[in-house]
N, C-alpha and C positions, 0 to 999 in steps of 0.2 A: 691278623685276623685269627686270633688263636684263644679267646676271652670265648665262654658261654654262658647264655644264660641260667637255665634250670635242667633243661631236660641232660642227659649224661651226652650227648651226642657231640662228640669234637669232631672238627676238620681230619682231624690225625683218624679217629674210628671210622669216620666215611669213607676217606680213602681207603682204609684196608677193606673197608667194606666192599668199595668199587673193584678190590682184588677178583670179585667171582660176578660172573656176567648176568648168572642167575637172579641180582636184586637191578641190573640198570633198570628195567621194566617198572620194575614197582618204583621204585625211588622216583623214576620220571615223572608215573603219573601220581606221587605224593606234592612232587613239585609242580605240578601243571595245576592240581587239586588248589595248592597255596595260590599260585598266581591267579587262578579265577576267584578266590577270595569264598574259597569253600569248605574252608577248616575253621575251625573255632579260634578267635581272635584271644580268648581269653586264654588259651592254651600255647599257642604258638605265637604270641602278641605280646608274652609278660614279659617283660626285663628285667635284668637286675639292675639297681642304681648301685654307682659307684661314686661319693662323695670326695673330690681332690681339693687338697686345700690349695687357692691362690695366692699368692706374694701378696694381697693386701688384707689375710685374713679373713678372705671370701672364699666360697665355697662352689665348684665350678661341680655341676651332677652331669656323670656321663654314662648314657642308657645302654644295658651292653644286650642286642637283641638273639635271638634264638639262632642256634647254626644253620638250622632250616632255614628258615624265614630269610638269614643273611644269604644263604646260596640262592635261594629262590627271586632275591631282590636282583642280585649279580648278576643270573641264567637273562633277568627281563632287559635289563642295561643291555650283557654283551649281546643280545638276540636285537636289539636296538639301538647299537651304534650305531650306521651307518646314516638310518634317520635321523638319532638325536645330533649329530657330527653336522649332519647338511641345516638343520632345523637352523641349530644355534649359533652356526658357521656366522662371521669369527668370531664370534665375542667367547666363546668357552672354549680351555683349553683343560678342563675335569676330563671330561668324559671320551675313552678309548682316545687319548692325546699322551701318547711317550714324554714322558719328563714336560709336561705341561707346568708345574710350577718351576722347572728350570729354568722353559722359556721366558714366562712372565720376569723372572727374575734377569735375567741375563738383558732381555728387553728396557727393565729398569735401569741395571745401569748402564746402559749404552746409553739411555737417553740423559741419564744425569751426566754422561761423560760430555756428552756433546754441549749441554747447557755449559757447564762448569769452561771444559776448554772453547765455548764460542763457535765452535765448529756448525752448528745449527744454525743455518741464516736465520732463524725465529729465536736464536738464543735467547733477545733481552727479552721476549715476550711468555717465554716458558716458565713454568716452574713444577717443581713436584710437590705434590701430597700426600703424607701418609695417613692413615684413616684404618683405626681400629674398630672392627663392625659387629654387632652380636649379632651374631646367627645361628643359636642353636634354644633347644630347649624351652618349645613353643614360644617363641620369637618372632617367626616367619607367619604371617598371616596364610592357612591353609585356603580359605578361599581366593586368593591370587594365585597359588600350585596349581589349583584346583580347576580355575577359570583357563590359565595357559597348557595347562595339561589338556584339556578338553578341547583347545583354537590348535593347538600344532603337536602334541603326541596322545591322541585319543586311548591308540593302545595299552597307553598306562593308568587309565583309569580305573579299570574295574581293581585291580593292584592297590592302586594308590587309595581309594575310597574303601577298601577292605584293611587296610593299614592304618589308614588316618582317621576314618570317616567315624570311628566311633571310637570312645576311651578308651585306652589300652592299660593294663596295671605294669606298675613301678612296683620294686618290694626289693628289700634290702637281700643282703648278703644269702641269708639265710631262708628267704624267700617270706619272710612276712610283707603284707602288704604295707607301702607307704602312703600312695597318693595314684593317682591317676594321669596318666598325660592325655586331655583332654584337645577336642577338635576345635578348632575358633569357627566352623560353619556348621551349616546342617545340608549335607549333603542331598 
C-alpha cells in the first residue's frame, strides 16, 4: 500500500505526521468527514490509472486511489470487522481472517489429496474446478453491493454511496483526465 494517487500525501508522511499528537484530532475528524461522504468526491475520489500489460497483449487498468480515502476505507473495515466476520460467517475469509487465502488454499489441496488418494468416501463423486472470475473494474453490478450492503452492513452505505454512487475521475500518470469510472445505478 505504498502507490498514491495525486495529492503528495504517503503512508510514509502520515506516519511521521502521526509523530506529534497535536494533528491526531484533526486528521480524525478529516477522516470521519470522508466516511460521512462529506469531502468532495472529485478531489479525494480521482485516481490515477495505471495501464499493465497482460500475457495476451491485453491491457489490465489498475485504479490507484488517494492515501486518504485508502486509510479512511481501512479505519471503516477494521471499525467493522467483527460485523462483517459474523455477517458473512463462513463463506469469507478476506476480511480480518489471518492468512485467509492460505486457508482457501491449503483447503484446496487437501481436498484434491483426498479425491486423488480415495480417501473421501464421496471420492468417485467429487471433482474440482478452476474458474477464472472478472471482478474488477466496473464489472461487479453496484446495485447488488448496494442492495446487500443496505440488508446486512447498513453502516457502509453512506461510504459506499459517497464512493460509488457518483462518477469518480480516472487520469493518467500525470493527472490528465482519462475517462470516468462510472456507477451501473442511481442511488
Amino acid at each position: 500500500m505504498s502507490g498514491t494517487a495525486f495529492s503528495p500525501w504517503t503512508f510514509e508522511l502520515i506516519k511521521i505526521l502521526l509523530k506529534f499528537e497535536i494533528v491526531h484530532q484533526p486528521l480524525l475528524n478529516f477522516i470521519n468527514l470522508m466516511a460521512q461522504g462529506k469531502l468532495l468526491l472529485s478531489i479525494w475520489g480521482t485516481n490515477k490509472l495505471i495501464p499493465f500489460s497482460k500475457p495476451n497483449n491485453g491491457i489490465r487498468p489498475i485504479a490507484i486511489a488517494d492515501t486518504f480515502y485508502r486509510i479512511t476505507a481501512k479505519s471503516i473495515i477494521v471499525k467493522l470487522k467483527d460485523t462483517i466476520q459474523e455477517t458473512l460467517k463462513p463463506v469469507q475469509l478476506g476480511v480480518g481472517t489471518r492468512n485467509g487465502a492460505s486457508i482457501i488454499s491449503t483447503a484446496g489441496i487437501i481436498f484434491a489429496n483426498q479425491i486423488i488418494n480415495g480417501t473421501n468416501k464421496n471420492s468417485e463423486k467429487l471433482s474440482i474446478m478452476s474458474l477464472d472470475m472478472s471482478n474488477a473494474f466496473n464489472s461487479i453490478s453496484r446495485d447488488k453491493i448496494l442492495t446487500n450492503i443496505r440488508k446486512y452492513l447498513p453502516q457502509l452505505e453512506t461510504f459506499f454511496l459517497w464512493a460509488y454512487g457518483n462518477p469518480s475521475n480516472l487520469c493518467d500518470r500525470d493527472g490528465n483526465f482519462i475517462c470516468h469510472s462510472c456507477p451501473f445505478f442511481s442511488p
